[in-house]
N, C-alpha and C positions, 0 to 999 in steps of 0.2 A: 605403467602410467594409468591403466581404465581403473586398477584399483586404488589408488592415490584417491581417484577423480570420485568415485562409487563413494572411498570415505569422506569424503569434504562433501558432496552432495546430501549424504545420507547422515551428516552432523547437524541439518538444519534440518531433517526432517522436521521436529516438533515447531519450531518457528514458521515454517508454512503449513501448516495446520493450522496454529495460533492464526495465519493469517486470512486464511482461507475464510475461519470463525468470524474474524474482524469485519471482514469484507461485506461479509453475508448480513451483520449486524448493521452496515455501515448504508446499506443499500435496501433495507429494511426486510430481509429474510430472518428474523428473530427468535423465530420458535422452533430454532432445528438441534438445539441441544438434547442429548441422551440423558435421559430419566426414567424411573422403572415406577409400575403403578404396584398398587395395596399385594397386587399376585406376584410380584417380582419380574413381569415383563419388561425388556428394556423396549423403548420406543422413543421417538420425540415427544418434545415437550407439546408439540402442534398435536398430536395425538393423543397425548395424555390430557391434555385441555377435550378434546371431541369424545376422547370415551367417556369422562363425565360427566359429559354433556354443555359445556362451556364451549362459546364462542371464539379463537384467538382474535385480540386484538392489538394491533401496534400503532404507538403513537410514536413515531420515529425521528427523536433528538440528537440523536447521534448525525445523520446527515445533516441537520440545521449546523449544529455545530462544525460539522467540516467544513460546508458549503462559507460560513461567516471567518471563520478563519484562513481560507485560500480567498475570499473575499479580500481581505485585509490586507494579505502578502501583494494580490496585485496593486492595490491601491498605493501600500505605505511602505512596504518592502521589499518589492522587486528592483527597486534601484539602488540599493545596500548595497549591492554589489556590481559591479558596470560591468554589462553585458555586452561583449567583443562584438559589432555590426556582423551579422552574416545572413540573410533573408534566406537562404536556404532550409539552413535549420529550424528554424522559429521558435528562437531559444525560449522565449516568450511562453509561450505554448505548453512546450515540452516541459520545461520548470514547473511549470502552474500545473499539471496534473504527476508529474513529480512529487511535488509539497502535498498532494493529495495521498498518494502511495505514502509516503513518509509520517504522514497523521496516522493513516490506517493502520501501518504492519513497523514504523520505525524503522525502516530501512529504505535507503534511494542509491540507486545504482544506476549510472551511465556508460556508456562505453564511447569513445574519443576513436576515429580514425581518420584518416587520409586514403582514398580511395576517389577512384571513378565509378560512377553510379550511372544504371540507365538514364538516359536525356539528359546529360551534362558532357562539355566536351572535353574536357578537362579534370584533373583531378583534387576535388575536394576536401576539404574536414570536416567530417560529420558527425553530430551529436546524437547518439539513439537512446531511447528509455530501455531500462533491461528491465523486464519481469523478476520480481524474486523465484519465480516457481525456475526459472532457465538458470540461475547463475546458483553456483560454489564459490567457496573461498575459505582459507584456511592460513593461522589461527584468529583467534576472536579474540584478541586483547588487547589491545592499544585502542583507545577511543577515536584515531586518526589512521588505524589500519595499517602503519607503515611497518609494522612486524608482517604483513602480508609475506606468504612462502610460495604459496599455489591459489591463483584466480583464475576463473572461466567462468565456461557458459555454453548453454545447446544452442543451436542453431536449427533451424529447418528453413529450406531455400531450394527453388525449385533449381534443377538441375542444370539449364542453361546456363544459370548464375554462379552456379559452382563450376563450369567448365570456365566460363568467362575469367573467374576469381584464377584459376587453378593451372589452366593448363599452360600457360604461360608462352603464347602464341606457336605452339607446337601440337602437329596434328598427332601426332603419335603419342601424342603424352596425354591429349584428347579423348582418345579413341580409348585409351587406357584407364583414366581417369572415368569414363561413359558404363566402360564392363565394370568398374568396382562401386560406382554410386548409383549406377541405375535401376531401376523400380521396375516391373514390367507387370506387376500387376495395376497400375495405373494408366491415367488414360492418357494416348499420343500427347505431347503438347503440352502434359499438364502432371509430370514426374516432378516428385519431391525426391530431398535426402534430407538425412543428420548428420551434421557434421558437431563436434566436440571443439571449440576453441580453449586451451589452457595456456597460462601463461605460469613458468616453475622458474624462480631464483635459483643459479645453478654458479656456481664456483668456476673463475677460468682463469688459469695461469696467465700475465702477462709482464712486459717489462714497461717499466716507465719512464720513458724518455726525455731526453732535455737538449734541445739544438741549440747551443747558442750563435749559432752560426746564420742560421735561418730564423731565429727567435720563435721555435717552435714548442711545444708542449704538448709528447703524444701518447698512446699507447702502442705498444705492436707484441705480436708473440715472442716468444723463446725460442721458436722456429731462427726468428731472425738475427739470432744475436751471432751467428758467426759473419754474417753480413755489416753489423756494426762494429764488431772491431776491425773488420778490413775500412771501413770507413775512416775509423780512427786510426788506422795505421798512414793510411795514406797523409792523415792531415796532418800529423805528427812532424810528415817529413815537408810537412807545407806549412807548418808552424801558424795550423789553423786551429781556433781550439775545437775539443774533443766533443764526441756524442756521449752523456752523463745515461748512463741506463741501469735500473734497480727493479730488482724483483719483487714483485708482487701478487697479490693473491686478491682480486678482485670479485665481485657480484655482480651478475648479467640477468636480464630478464629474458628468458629463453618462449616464445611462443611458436605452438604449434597447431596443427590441426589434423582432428583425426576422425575416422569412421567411427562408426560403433562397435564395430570388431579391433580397433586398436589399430588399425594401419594408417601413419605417417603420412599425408599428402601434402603439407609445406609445412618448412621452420622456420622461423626469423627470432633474431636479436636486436635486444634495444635494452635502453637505457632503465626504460619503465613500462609499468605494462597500461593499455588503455581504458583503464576502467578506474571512474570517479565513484568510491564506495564510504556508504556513513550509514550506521549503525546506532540508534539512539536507545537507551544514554550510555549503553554495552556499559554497564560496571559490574566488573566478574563474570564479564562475558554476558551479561543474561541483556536480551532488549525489552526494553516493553514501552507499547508505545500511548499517541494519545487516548487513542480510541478506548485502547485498552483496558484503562482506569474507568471509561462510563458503563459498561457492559453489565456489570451487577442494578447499577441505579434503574439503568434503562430496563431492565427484566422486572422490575420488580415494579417500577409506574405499568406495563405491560399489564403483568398481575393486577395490581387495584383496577385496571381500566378493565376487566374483562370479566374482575368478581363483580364490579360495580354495575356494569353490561345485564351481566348475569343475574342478579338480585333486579334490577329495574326490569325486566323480561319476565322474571316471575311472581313479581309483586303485583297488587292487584291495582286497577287503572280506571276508574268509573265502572265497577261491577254495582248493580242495582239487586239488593238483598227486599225480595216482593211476596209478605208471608201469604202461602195460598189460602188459607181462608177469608184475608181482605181484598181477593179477587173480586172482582165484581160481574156476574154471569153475565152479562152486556158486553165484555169484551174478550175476546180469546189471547193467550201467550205469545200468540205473534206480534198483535195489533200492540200486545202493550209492548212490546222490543222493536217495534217501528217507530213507534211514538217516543218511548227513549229516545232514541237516537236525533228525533228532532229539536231543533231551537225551539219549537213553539208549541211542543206537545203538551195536550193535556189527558190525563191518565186519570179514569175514573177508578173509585176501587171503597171497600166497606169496613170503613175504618169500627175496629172491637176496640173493648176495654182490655188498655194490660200488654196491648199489642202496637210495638214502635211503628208499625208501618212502613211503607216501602219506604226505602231510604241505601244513600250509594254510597261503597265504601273503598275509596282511595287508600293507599299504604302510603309512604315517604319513605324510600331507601336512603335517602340523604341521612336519617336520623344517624345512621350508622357511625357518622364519621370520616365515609369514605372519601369525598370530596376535599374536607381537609388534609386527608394524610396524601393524597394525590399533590393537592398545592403545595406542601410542605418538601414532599421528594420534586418535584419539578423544580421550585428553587434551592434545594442542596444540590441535585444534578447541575444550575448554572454556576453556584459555587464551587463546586469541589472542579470542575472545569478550566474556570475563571475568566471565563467568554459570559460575563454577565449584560444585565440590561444596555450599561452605555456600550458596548462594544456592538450590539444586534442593532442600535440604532434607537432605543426606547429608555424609558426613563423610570427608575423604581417613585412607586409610589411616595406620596408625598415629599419627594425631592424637590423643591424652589429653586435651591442657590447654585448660580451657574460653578462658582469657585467648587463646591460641593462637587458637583457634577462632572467635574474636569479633573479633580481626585480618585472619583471610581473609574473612571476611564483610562487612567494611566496606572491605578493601580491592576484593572484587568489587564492592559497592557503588560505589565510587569510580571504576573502570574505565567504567559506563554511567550514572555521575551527568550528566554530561554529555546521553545522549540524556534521560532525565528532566527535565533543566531547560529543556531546549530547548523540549520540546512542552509544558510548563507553561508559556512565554512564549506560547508560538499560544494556550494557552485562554485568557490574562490578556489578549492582543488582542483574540480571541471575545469574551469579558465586555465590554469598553469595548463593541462594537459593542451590546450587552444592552441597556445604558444609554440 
């Protein structure tokens, strides 16, 4: 099973990388990408920026953009879908930095249980967010996961909670449970483990039964079936009708949990397994998600903002060009760079023939172009997005007409109605699992 588990974790390797990337971008670490300078050294681009002497700079649209888009979803789209009362969970909550994970990396995974939990009396359903870096799953091809064979997830839980979970009010299975997850390099009080939750679709013989007597409809083993024809014998002679039972070849969802050495510590069977998973747009298996698509835009306003940085830093800025012959021996080099510097100076000096005279000479990096081509990728970034001006709340230039107005607004709407309906189908999976 650890290698089942090793392959299904280690098939998403490049996906949480990809996400990792995302995240970093998302949150405004920018300049961590590998690049090689004129020598062939690989380094970051943060680096490759300071060796040539460039400033990095980020002007970080990518968070605008997510922050307006979960913006939205609480406003306009969190009631799509009717969210089961339970003040426990804070379905609320958990969804809305969910729809966050789901921009960043295309993927949102919950997991659904019924448990008792510290300070509750009683036992609960509980909704948790899974990290993609914790969970596996395997295969990737149905858009709705229900070809799913093998889903899990790590764990790490401190050790009372594992005995609590585990030993199933027996001291001895306790004490047993304590010698195989215990830690003793840790401090009294304050032991962790790893536990491995998987859940494997596993094939299980059974018969399927039909009472018409009890008006029941069941399953039971093949174990049992000398047991029902003495059933039916009996009723035969009671001219009762018969128990109808046919064989079959069923699918169980087998979960288990286990160390990280592979030992067995509880199984359960169920119908399904407890995790709500959606994968965006997974076609041919491949995700990619929103964030995804801004990452080149965003790098490269990054770049214009830092060449642009860069040329205003080394262009010149009020330098005063003062030929030394029109010095005037009345004043010395200091007095006349004090005097610059003043609103009210006056600067004696001997004006020659043929000679301009002191006089200051300003650059304009603007001449470059830079400024434009900046304004130009900042609005193809809100296009190619289509989180444009009506959806942040502003309005494009020279727009008047409200009709007008309320056009680009549904049409940005209509650009990421898509990622909205998608992650409403993950919660309406969530919810069945509720039930």
């Amino acid at each position: 099973m650890l290698t089942h588990i090793n392959q299904c974790y280690g098939a998403l390797t490049q996906f949480r990388a990809n996400r990792s990337r995302l995240r970093n971008f998302t949150f405004g670490r920018q300049w961590h990408d590998l690049t090689k300078n004129v020598r062939g050294d690989i380094m970051t681009e943060e680096e490759h920026a300071l060796y040539y002497g460039r400033k990095p700079l980020t002007n970080n649209l990518i968070h605008k953009l997510v922050k307006t888009l979960t913006g939205h979803y609480r406003t306009s789209h969190a009631d799509d879908v009717p969210t089961p009362p339970s003040d426990h969970n804070r379905l609320q909550e958990l969804d809305a930095r969910m729809f966050e994970e789901f921009l960043i990396s295309g993927c949102a995974v919950q997991r659904v249980v019924k448990e008792r939990r510290p300070g509750y009396a009683e036992a609960l359903t509980w909704v948790d967010n899974v990290s993609p870096d914790r969970f596996f799953c395997y295969p990737l091809r149905d858009p709705r996961l229900l070809d799913l064979e093998l889903v899990g997830m790590y764990h790490t839980m401190p050790l009372a909670e594992a005995l609590a979970r585990f030993a199933q009010g027996n001291r001895q299975r306790a004490n047993e449970l304590r010698a195989i997850l215990g830690n003793s390099d840790e401090l009294p009080g304050f032991e962790h483990c790893q536990l491995i939750e998987v859940w494997h679709r596993e094939a299980r013989e059974t018969l399927r039964c039909h009472d018409p007597l009890k008006a029941k409809l069941y399953n039971t083993s093949p174990a049992n079936e000398p047991q029902i024809e003495a059933t039916n014998r009996r009723r035969v002679r009671r001219r009762e009708p018969r128990i109808s039972a046919r064989f079959e070849v069923q699918t169980r969802w087998v979960g288990r949990w286990l160390t990280t050495d592979g030992q067995v510590i509880a199984t359960t069977e169920a119908d399904h397994h407890p995790f709500a998973v959606k994968f965006y747009p997974l076609i041919d298996g491949e995700i990619h998600s929103f964030v995804a698509g801004m990452v080149d835009q965003q790098k490269h306003i990054n770049r214009l903002l830092t060449m642009m940085d860069s040329m205003m830093a080394s262009s010149a800025k009020g330098v005063l060009l003062f030929p030394e012959g029109d010095k005037s021996q009345s004043v010395t080099w200091d007095t006349i760079q004090e005097t610059w510097a003043a609103h009210d100076g006056v600067i004696p000096y001997n004006p020659r023939s043929g000679s301009p005279g002191p006089h200051q000479v300003v650059s304009n990096p603007t001449a470059s172009g830079i400024t434009e081509m900046i304004k130009l990728e900042v609005d193809l970034f809100d296009k190619s997005s289509g989180v444009g001006f009506p959806m942040e709340g502003g309005r494009e230039p020279g727009i008047q007409s409200a009709r007008l107005y309320d056009a680009q607004l549904q049409n940005c709407h209509a650009a990421v109605a898509d990622l909205f309906a998608s992650y409403n189908d993950f919660r309406a999976a969530r919810n069945r699992l509720l039930f």
